[in-house]
MARZAVEX-370733 format. One record per residue: x, y, z of N, C-alpha, C in turn. Coordinates in steps of 0.1 Angstrom, whole numbers, plus 2048, in hexadecimal, padded with zeros to 3 digits. Layout:
BEGIN
XYZXYZXYZ...
***
This chain:
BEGIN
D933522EFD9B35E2EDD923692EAD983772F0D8E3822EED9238A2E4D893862D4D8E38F2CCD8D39C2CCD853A52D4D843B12D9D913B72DED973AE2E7DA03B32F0DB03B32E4DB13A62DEDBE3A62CEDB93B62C9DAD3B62C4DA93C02C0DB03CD2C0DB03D62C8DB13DC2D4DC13DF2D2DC63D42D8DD53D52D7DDC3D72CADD53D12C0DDD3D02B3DDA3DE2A9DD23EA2B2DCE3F52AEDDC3FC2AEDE23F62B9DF03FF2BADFB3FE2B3DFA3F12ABE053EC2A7E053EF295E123F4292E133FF280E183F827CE1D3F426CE263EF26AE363F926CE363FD272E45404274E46400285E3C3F728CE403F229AE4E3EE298E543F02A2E5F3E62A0E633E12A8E663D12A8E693C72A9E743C72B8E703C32C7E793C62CFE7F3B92D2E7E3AE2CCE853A22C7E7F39A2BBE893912B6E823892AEE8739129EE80389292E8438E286E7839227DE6C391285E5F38F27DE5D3A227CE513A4272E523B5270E413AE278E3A3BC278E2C3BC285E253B727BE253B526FE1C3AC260E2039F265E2C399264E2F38B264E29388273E2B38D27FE25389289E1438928CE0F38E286E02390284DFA38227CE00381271E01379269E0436A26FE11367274E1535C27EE0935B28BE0236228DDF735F299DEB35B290DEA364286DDD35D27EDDB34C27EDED34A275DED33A274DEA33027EDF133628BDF1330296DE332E299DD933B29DDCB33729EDC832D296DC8331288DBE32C280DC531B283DD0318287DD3308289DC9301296DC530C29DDC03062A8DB33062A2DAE307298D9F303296D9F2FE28BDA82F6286DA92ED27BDA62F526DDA82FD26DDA9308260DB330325ADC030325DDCD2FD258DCD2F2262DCF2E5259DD32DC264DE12D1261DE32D226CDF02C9271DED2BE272DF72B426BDF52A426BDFA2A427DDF129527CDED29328DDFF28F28CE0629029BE102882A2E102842ABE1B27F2B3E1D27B2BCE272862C3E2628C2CCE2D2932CEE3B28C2D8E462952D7E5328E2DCE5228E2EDE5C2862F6E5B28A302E5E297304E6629B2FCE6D2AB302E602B52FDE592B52F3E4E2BC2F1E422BA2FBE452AB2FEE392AD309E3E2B8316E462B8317E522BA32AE4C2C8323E502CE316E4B2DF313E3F2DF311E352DB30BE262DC30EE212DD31BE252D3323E232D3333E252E433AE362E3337E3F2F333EE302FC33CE322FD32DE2930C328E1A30B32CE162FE32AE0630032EDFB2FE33BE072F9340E032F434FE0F30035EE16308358E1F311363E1C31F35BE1E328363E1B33835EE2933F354E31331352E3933234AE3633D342E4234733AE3E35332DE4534831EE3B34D319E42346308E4D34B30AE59342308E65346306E6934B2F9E723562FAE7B35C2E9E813512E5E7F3502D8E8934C2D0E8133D2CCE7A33A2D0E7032D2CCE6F3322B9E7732A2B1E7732A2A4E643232A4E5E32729CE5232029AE59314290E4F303295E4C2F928CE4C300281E552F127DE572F526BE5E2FE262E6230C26DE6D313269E7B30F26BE86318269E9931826CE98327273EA0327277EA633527EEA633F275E9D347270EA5353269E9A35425BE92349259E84346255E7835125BE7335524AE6135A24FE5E352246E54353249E4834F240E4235B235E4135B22CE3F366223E3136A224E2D37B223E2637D229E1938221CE0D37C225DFF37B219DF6384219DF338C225DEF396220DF03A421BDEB3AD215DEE3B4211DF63C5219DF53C1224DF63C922FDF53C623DDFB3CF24ADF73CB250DE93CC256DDC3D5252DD23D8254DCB3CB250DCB3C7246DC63BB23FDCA3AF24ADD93B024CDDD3A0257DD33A4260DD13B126ADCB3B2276DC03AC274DB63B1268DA73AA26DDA73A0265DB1399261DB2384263DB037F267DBF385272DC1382283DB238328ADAE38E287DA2391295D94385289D94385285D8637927AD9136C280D9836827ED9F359284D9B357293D9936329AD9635F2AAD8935B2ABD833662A3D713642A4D6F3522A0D77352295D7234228FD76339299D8433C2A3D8932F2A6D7D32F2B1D7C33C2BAD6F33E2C7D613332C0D603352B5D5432C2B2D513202AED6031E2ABD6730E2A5D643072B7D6A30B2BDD6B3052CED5B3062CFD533122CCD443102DAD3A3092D1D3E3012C3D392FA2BED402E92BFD4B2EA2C1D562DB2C4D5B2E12D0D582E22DCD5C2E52E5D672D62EAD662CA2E7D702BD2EBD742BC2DFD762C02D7D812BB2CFD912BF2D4D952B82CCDA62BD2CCDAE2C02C1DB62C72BEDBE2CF2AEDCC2CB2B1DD52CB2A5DDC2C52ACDED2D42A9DF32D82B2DFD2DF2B2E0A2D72ACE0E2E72A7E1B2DF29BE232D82A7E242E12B6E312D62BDE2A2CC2C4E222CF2CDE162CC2DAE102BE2D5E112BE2C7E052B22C5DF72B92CDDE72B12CBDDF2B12CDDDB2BA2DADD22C62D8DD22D02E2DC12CF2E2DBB2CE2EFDAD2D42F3DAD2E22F1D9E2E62F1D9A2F32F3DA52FA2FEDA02F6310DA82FD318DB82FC314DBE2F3313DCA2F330CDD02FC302DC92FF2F6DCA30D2EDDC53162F6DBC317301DBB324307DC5327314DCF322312DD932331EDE7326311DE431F306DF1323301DF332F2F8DE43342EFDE13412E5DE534D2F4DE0351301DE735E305DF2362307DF934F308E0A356308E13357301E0C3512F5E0F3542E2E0D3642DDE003672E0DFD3712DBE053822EAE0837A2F9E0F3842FAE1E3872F7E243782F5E313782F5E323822E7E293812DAE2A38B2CAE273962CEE1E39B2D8E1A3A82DAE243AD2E1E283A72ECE393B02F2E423B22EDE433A72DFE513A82D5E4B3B62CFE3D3BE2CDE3F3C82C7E373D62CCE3B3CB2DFE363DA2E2E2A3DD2E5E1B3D72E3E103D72E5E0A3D02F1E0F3C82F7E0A3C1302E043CA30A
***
């Protein structure tokens, strides 16, 4: 992932963006990609699973067809109508999290380049794997507000 390029984009984004689906404010979504990175480099980590057949059939969809993240995907571990309460002090503060979580996870991989991390739905993901699934994560949040 090119933290230059998050970078860049997340210049545009205020906290008065607003939200053209979804319930998250441009803090909680900033914040929600942080986690997500930082899962893919074992920062936060997920007890290993097994993943279900229907999660396999959607890991397949999303990371093997030019499929778009679809709306409405509640993230693992939440209910409908659920945030996660929000830890930084701002959104200037979430942004350079966000952009320090890419740098780490880029260096987590060119130092463990074969490992595998394991996703809350996906179960166990390679490098190319998180790199097929973080652009359509991070565009599907950036079109909810607008920045893509």
């Amino acid at each position: 992932m090119e933290s230059k390029i998050i970078e860049k984009k997340l210049k545009k984004l205020t906290p008065d963006t607003p939200a053209q689906f979804g319930i998250m404010s441009s803090q909680h979504m900033v914040e929600h990609l942080t986690v997500t990175v930082k899962i893919a480099y074992n920062r936060i980590k997920i007890p290993d699973f097994e993943p279900s057949e229907k999660q396999l059939v959607q890991k397949r969809a999303l990371l093997d067809t030019d499929m778009a993240f679809p709306k409405g995907v509640v993230a693992p571990g939440l209910k409908v109508g659920d945030l996660i309460p929000l830890r930084s002090v701002d959104l200037d503060e979430a942004k350079q999290l966000l952009v320090a979580s890419i740098i780490a996870y880029n260096s987590f991989f060119e130092s463990s380049p074969d490992i595998k991390t394991v996703h809350p739905r996906f179960g166990k993901l390679n490098y190319l794997e998180w790199e097929r699934f973080h652009p359509k994560h991070f565009e599907h949040h950036f079109k909810q507000f607008n920045i893509w």
